[in-house]
C-alpha positions as CSV (number, residue, x, y, z in Angstrom):
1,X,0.0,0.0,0.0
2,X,1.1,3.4,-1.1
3,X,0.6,7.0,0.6
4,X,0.1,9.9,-1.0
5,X,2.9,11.1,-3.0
6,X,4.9,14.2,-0.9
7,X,4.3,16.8,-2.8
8,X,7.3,18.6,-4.5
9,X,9.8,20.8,-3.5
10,X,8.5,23.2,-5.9
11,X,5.2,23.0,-5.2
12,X,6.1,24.1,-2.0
13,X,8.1,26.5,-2.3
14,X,5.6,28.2,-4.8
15,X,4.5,29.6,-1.7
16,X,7.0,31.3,-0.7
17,X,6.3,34.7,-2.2
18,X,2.6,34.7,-0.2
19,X,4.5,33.5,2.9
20,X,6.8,36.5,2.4
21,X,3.8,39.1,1.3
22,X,2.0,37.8,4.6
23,X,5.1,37.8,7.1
24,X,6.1,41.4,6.2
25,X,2.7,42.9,6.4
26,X,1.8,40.9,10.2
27,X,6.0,42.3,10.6
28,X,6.7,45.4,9.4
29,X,10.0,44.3,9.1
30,X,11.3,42.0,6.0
31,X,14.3,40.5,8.2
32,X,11.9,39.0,10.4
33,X,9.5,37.8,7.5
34,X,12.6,36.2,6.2
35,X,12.7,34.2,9.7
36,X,9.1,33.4,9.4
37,X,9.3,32.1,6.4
38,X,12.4,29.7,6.9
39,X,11.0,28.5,10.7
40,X,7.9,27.7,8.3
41,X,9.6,25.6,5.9
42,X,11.6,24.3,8.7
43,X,8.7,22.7,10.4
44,X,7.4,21.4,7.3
45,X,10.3,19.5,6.6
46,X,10.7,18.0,10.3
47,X,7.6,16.3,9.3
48,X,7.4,12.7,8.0
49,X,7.2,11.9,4.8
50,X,3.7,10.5,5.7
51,X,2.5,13.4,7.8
52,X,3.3,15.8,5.2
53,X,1.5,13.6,2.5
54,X,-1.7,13.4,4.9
55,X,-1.6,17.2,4.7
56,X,-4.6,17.9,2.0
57,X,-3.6,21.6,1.2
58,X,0.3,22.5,2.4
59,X,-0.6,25.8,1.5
60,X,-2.8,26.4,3.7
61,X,-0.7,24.4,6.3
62,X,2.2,26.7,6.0
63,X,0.2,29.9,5.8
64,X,-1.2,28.6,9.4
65,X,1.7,27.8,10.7
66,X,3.7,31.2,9.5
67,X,0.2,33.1,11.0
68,X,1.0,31.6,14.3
69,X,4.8,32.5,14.1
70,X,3.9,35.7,13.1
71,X,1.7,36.4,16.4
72,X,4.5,35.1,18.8
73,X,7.0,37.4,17.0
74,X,4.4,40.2,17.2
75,X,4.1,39.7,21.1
76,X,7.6,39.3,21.8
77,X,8.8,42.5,19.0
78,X,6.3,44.5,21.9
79,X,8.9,43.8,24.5
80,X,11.9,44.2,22.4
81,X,10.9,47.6,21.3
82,X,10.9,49.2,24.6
83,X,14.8,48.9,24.9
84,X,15.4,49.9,20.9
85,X,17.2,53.1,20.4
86,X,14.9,55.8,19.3
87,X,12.1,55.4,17.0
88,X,11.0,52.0,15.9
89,X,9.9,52.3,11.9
90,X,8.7,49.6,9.3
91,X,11.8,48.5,7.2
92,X,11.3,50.4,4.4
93,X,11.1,48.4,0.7
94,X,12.2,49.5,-3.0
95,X,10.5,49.0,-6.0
96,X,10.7,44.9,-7.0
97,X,13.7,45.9,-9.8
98,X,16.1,47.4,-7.3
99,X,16.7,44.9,-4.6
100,X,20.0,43.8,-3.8
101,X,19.9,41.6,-1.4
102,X,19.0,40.2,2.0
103,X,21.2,40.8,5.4
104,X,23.2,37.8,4.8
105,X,24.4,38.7,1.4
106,X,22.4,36.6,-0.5
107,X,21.1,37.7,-4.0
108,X,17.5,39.2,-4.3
109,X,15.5,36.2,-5.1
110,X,12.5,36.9,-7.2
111,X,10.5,35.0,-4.8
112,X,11.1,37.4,-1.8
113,X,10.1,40.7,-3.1
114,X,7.1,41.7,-1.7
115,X,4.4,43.1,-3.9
116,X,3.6,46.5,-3.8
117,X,0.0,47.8,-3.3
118,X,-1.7,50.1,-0.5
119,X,-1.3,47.5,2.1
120,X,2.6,48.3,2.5
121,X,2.5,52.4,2.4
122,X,4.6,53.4,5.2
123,X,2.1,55.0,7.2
124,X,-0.2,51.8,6.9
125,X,2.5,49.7,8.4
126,X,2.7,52.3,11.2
127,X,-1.1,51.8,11.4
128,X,-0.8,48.5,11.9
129,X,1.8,48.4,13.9
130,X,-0.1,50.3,16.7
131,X,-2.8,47.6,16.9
132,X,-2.6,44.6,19.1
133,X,-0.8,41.5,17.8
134,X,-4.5,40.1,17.5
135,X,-6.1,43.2,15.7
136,X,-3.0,42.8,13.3
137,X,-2.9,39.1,12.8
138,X,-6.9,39.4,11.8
139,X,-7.1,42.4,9.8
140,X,-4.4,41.3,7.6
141,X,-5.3,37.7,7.2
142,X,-9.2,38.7,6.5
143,X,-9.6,42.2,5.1
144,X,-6.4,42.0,3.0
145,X,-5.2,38.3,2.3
146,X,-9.1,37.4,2.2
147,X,-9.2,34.9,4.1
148,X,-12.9,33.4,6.1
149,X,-12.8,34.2,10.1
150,X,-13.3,30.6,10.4
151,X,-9.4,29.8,8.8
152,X,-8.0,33.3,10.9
153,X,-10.0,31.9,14.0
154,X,-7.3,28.5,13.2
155,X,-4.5,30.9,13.1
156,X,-5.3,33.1,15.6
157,X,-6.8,30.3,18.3
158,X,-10.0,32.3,18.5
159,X,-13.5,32.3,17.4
160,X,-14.8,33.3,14.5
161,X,-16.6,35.6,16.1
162,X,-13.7,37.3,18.4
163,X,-12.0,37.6,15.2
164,X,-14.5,39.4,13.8
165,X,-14.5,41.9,16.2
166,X,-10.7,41.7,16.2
167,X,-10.4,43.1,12.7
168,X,-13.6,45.6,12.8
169,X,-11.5,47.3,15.8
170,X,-8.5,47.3,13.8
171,X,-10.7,48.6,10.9
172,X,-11.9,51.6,13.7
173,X,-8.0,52.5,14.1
174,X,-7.8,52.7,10.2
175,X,-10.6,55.1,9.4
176,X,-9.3,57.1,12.4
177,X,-5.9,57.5,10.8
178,X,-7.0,58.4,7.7
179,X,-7.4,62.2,6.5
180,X,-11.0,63.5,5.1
181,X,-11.8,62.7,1.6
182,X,-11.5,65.9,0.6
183,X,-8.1,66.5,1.5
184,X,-6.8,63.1,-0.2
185,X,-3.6,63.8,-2.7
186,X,-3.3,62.2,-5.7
187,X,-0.6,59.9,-6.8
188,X,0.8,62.4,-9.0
189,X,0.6,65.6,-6.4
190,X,2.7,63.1,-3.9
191,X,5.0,62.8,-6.9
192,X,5.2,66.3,-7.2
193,X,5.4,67.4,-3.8
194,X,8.2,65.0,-2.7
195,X,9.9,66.4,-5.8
196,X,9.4,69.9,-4.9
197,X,10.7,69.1,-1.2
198,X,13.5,67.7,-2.9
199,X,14.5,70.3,-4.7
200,X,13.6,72.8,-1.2
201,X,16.1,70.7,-0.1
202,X,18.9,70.8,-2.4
203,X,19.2,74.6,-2.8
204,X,18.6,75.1,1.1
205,X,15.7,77.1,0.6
206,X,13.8,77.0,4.0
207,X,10.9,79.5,2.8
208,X,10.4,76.7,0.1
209,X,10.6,73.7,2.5
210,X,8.2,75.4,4.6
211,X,6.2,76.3,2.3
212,X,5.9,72.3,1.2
213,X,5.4,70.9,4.6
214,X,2.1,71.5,6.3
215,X,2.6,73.6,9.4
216,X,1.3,70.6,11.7
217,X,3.6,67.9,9.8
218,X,5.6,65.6,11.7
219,X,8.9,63.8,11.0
220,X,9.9,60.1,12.8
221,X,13.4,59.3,12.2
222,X,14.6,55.8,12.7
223,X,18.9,55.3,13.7
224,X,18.3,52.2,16.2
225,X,21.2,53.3,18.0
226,X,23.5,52.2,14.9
227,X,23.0,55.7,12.7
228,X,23.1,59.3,13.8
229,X,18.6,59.9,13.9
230,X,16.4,62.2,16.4
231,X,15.6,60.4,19.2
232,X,11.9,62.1,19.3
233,X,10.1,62.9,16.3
234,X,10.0,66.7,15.1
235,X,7.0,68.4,15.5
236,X,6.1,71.3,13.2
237,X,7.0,72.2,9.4
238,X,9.2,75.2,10.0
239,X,11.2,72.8,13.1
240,X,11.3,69.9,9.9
241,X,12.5,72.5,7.5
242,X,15.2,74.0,10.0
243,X,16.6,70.7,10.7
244,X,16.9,69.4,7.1
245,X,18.7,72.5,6.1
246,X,21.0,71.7,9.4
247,X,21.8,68.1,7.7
248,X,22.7,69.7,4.8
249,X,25.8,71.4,6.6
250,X,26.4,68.6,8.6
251,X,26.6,65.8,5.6
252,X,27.7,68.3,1.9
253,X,28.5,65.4,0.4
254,X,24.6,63.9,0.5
255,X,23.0,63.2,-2.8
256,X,19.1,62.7,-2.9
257,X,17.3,60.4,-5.3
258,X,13.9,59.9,-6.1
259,X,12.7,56.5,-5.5
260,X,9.5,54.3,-4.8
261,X,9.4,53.6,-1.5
262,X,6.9,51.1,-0.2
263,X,5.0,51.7,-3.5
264,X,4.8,55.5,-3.1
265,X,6.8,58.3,-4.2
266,X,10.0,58.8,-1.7
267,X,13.6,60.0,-1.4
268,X,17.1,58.2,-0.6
269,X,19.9,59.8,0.8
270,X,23.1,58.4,-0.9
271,X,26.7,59.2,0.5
272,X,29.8,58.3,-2.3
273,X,27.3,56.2,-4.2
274,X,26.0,54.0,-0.4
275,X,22.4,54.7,0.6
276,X,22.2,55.8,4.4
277,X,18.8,56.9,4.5
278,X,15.2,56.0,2.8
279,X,12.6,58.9,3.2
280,X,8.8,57.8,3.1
281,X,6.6,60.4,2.8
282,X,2.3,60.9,4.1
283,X,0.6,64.1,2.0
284,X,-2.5,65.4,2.5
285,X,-4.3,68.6,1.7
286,X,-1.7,69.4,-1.1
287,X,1.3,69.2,1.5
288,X,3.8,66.7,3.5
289,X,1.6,65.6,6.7
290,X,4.6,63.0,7.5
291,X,7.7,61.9,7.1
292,X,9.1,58.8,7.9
293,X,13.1,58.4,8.0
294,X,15.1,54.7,8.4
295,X,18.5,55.6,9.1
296,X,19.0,51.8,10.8
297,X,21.7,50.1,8.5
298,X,20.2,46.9,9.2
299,X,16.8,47.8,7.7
300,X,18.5,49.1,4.8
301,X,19.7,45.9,2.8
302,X,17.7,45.7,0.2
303,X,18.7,49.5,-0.5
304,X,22.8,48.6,-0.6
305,X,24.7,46.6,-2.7
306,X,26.3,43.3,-1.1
């Protein structure tokens, strides 16, 4: 008598890429997806030969599995991040034709790049990140990965109804982040703004700056102790505009680039040809609302050649 056949090594690792989408977006942070994703695979393969054939849908198997590896990470990341240096930002992600790399040197792999949509904007990863590792886990699996309460209620070792409350509170803290309809830019204005701040920037024009920011606008910067970054965000368009022009001086040498970042128009700061910094930017109303600055090597890999 014969079992069902294992199914193939690339069959399963055809998953990979919707592991990855999932574990950044429960993460914010695309070195600990890449753990997920390997403590996934690792548990598949410490399985049998016949337990792993009894297993009707390894997809859904592994997307379990990484859910509930995901949650522990997101419980434990709550502890870690009250002794991190500073601010604590999403790791920030290129457009899919300019990674490099991971943070062990390895070649960008087709498979890893996450895909780009409105789920990964920088300031819905800081959304996210302020719900509980619950709200997250729900809201991500359900409202954007589409799947039932019933399957998240397996992941998240809830009922289907807990988790449905789960992701309409984490629904709540998304409307209530989100600016009035009317003051919604355009793709194209965030283009043009970050452009114009760019070019603020460059001739150290702070009337200009100022006059791009919106007086209430906020700037997080993100060093982790390992790059020169405010400990405190700046509050204020004329403070934000003072202390770019004060970088400036302090770093002559500082070329900025326009970039995608997270699947919106941003800036990196390159130093003799190495990027040190990724700027994310949040517009509304026809100005910058927020800026969001990773300094932290370590979340800049994908940014640096290897």
């Amino acid at each position: 008598m014969t079992t069902r056949e294992d199914p193939g090594l690339s069959a399963i690792m055809s998953e990979r890429r919707q592991l990855i989408n999932l574990a950044y977006r429960l993460l914010g942070s695309l070195a600990e997806a890449e753990d997920v994703v390997q403590e996934t695979y690792a548990r598949w393969y410490a399985l049998s030969p016949v337990q792993r054939a009894a297993i009707k849908a390894p997809g859904a198997w592994l997307t379990t599995v990484a859910g509930r590896i995901c949650l522990t990470v997101l419980g434990s990341a709550r502890v870690r991040r009250e002794s991190y240096v500073g601010e604590w930002i999403p790791e920030p992600l290129p457009e899919p034709g300019e990674w490099t790399g991971d943070r062990r040197g390895v070649p960008a792999d087709p498979a890893d790049r996450i895909t780009l949509d409105e789920s990964v904007t920088m300031a819905f990863l800081v959304v996210l990140d302020s719900m509980t590792p619950a709200e997250r886990v729900a809201f991500v699996l359900h409202d954007v990965f589409r799947y039932s309460f019933a399957e998240v209620a397996e992941i998240v070792g809830r009922t289907p109804a807990a988790c449905r409350q789960l992701a309409s509170s984490a629904r709540r803290r998304i409307r209530g982040s989100q600016p009035p309809a009317t003051s919604v830019t355009s793709a194209a204005q965030q283009a043009r703004l970050v452009r114009s701040f760019k070019q603020a920037w460059e001739a150290k024009d702070i009337n200009a700056l100022i006059a791009v920011l919106d007086p209430a606008a906020t700037a997080t910067a993100d060093g982790g102790g390992l790059a020169d970054a405010a400990l405190r965000p700046i509050d204020g368009g004329e403070r934000i505009a003072r202390a770019c022009l004060d970088i400036a001086g302090l770093v002559p040498g500082m070329t900025l680039l326009e970039r995608t970042v997270n699947g919106q128009p941003g800036l990196v700061a390159q130093v003799d040809g190495v990027t040190v910094t990724v700027f994310a930017f949040a517009v509304a109303g026809g100005r910058i609302t927020r800026i969001w600055t990773v300094r932290n090597p370590e979340k800049l890999r994908p940014w640096t050649a290897n």
